[in-house]
C-alpha positions, -999 to 999 in steps of 0.1 A, spaced: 457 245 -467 433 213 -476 443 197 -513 465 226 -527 434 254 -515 428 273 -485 410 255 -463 381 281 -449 370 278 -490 374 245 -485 350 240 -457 325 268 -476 320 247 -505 321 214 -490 290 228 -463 272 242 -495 274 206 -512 263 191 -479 233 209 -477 222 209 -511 222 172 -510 212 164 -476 177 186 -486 172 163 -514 180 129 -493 160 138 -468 128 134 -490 131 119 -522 146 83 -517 111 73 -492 83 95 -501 68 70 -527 64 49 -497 38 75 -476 22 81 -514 15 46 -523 10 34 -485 -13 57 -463 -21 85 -492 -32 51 -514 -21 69 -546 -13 47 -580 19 42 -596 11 63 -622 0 91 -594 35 84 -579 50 93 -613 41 121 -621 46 136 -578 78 123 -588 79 141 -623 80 170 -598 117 176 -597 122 166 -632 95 186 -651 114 217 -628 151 204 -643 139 208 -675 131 248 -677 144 263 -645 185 249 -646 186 270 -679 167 301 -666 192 300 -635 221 291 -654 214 325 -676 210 342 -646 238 336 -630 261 334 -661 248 372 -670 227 385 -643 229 379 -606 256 363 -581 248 326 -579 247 326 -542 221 351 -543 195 330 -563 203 297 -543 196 319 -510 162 326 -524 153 292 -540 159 272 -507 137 302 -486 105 298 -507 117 259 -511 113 253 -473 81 270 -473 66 246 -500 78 220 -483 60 226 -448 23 227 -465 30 198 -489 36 177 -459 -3 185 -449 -12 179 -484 -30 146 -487 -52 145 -523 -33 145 -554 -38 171 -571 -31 198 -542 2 178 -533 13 176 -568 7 218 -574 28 223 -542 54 197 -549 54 209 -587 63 250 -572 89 235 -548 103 213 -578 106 250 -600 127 262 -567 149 231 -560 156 225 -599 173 260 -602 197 255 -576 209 221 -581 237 233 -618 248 266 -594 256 244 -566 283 228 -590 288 260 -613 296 283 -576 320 252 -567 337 251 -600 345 288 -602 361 294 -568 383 262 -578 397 273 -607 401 307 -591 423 287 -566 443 270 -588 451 297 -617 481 293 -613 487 251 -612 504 241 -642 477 224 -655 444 240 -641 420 216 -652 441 182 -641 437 203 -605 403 207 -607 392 176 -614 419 164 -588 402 183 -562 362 181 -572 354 147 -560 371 157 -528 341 181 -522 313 159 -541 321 131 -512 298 159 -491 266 151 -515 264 114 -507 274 115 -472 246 142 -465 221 121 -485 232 87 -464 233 109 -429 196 122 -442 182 91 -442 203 78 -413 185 104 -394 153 99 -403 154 66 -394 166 75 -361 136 98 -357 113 72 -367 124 49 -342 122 74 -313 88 90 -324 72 67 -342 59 85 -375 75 59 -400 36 52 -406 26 86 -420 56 95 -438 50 131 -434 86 136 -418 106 134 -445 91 166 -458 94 185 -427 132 173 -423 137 188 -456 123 219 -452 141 224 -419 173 218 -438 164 241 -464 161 269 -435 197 260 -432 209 259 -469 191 295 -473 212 312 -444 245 300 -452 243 307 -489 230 343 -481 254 349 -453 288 325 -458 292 318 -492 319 335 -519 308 362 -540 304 346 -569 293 373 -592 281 367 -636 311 355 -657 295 361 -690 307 385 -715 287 398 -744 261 372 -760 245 347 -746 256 322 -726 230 295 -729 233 294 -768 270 292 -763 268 263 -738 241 251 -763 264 254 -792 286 222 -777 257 200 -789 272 203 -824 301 183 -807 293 143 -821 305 130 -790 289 159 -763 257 147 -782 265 112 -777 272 116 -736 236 136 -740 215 114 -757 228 85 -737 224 106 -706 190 112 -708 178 74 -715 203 56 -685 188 89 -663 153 78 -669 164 48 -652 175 59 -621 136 68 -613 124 30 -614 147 28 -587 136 61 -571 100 48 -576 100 15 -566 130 4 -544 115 15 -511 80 -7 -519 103 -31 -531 117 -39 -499 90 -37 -476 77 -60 -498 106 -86 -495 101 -82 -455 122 -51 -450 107 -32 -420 95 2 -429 110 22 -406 144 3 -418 139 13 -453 152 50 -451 188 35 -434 190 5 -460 189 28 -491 213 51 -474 238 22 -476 241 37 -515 253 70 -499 280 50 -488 297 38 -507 289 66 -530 309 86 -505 338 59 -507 337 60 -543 339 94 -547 363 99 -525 389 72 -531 380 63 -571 364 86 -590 398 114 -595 417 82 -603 393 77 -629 389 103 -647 429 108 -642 436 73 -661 407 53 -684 390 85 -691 354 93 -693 341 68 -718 353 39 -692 342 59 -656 308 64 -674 304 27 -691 314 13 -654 288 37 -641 264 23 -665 266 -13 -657 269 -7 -622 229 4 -626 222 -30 -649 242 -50 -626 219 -37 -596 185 -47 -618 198 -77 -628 200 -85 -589 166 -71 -584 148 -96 -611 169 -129 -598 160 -148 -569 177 -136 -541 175 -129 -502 170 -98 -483 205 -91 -476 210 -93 -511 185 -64 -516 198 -46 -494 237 -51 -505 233 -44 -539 222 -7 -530 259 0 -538 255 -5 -572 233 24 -573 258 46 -554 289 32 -577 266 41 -607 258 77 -598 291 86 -592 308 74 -621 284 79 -641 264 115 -628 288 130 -610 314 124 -635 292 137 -664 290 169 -643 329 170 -642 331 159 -679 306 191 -683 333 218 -667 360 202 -685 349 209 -717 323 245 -709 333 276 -728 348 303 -711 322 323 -693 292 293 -696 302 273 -663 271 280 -647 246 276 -684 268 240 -697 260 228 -656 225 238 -662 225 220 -696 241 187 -684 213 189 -653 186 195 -677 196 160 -698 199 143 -663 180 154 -643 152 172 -664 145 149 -698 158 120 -688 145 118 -655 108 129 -663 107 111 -693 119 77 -669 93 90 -642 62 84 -667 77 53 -681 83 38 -642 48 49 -636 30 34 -666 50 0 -658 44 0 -624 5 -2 -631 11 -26 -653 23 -50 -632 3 -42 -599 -21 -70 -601 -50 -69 -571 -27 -42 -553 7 -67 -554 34 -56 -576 49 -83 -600 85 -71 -593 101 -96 -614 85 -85 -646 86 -44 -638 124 -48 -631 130 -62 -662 125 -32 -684 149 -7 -665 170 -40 -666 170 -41 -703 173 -3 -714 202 2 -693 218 -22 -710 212 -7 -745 231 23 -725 262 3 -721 266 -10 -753 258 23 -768 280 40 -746 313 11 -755 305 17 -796 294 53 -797 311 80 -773 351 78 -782 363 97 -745 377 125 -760 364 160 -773 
């Protein structure tokens, strides 16, 4: 037994977590580097290759979500998402023009997007089913969730830990190619041990419609609130996404360092989830974990726009892990705690689609637009561009203090 559960489900969903995240690390935190460095794209080329994944969270979470609420057994569809994934991600590592890398990153975005709700709908499940008999089934859950989300931000630090290994040994840090084909390797992996290791977890749903039930919670003032504001401090996240790797090489941080310096946001993500985030949500509640998850992200632009040295740069990617756990992660949890009977897998999908989807495409056009903005003669004014992340976020956090009251 491992936290109140058996311990082989344990280790099932805690691999499936791993995986799912460590496929996304392994990618997404350095590719702007090989697409505004050897490919020579613009920012606003950049944004929309990274509009990818969030143009593919808008649509395919809620088709999947349906699908697994009504349908199909969730492992089944991640299985199949992560095969043709890895696929996609092989030839858009050949892919050197925009528009042919951007129709291949777009199909593996339509892939990736549907899994990322059912990894944390197929967790959900099996833990209530293991503690339907606790006293209090949800306190348990919520107990035990971060205890298995430590897995995404360890696999996301260990990505890029590796990769900068590999760099180091082989040299390819100058291409940037291999962060695609680490991802698509890992995918390989993610695709076999859904099909073959994971609990049935077959459709939930009753009669009607699960989607417009999960939907339905909208009506809720302050579920609309968490969305609204979800969507806007999402957008966010991609300045850093976009620019943070640039950013440092251009403050003098070796390349082939870059991958291993951002990972230092994995870190304490890990920590944070692990040791903090149950706690948490256990005592202040939701309104406080997401305002402290909030300000962590202004607190890390505010560093990014003052003068500062390296190792400051490099330090304050914590703020970025504090900030998506308390404030992602636990939007997730806030998600399950409130989801209809029968609509885990469609209120996940809705929650990723505000996250993930809206707000993140919506922040990858801004970032890009911005970023061109203030590239003068090929240099980036960073002092101006982090400014306006700097200042939205902190609409966020006063929006979130007045607005969202912390309990449904």
């Amino acid at each position: 037994m491992i936290f109140g559960m058996d311990s082989a489900l344990y280790w099932k969903l805690s691999a499936l977590m791993f995986l799912q995240y460590a496929v996304w690390g392994a990618w997404y935190p350095v590719l702007a580097a090989r697409l505004l460095g050897p490919l020579k794209f613009s920012g606003k080329q950049t944004g929309w290759i990274y509009a990818a994944i969030p143009l593919g969270c808008i649509f395919m979470p809620l088709v999947a979500g349906q699908m697994a609420d009504k349908y199909v057994n969730t492992e089944y569809i991640l299985a199949g998402a992560h095969l043709v994934g890895c696929l996609l991600l092989f030839i858009s590592g050949w892919r050197k023009d925009f528009k042919s890398l951007f129709t291949v990153i777009l199909l593996y975005s339509l892939c990736y997007a549907a899994t990322i709700p059912l990894v944390n709908s197929l967790m959900f499940h099996h833990l209530r089913l293991a503690f339907k008999d606790a006293a209090d089934v949800g306190a348990a859950v919520d107990a035990v969730a971060p205890k298995i989300f430590i897995w995404a931000p360890i696999a996301w630090a260990l990505a890029g830990y590796f990769l900068t290994g590999w760099r180091w040994v082989f040299k390819t840090a100058e291409q940037g190619r291999d962060c695609l084909i680490l991802a698509a390797v890992l995918s390989v992996v993610m695709a076999v041990i859904c099909g073959g290791f994971m609990p049935s977890t077959p459709p939930q749903g009753e009669a009607g419609t699960p989607m417009l039930d999960a939907m339905g919670m909208l009506r809720n003032p302050n579920f609309l609130v968490f969305a609204l504001i979800t969507i806007a401090a999402s957008g966010m996240m991609q300045f850093y996404f976009l620019g943070t790797a640039q950013f440092m090489q251009d403050n003098g941080i070796a390349a082939k360092n870059v991958p291993a310096s951002m990972a230092i946001a994995q870190a304490v993500q890990a920590l944070a989830t692990w040791f903090l985030l149950g706690q948490l949500l256990g005592g202040p509640g939701y309104k406080w974990t997401l305002v402290l998850g909030a300000a962590s992200w202004l607190l890390m632009y505010v560093i990014y726009v003052a003068p500062r040295p390296r190792a400051v740069i490099v330090a304050s990617q914590a703020c970025h892990g504090l900030a998506y756990v308390f404030f992602i992660i636990a939007g997730q949890v806030f998600g399950n705690s409130i989801a209809p009977e029968g609509t885990g897998a469609s209120v996940q999908a809705l929650v990723i689609t505000a996250q993930s989807g809206l707000g993140m495409f919506l922040g990858t056009q801004l970032a890009g637009v911005v970023m061109d903005k203030f590239n003068v003669e090929g240099k980036f004014q960073w002092r101006q561009l982090w400014m306006v992340p700097g200042a939205i976020m902190l609409v966020c956090v006063l929006a979130l203090l007045l607005f969202f009251r912390g309990a449904v």
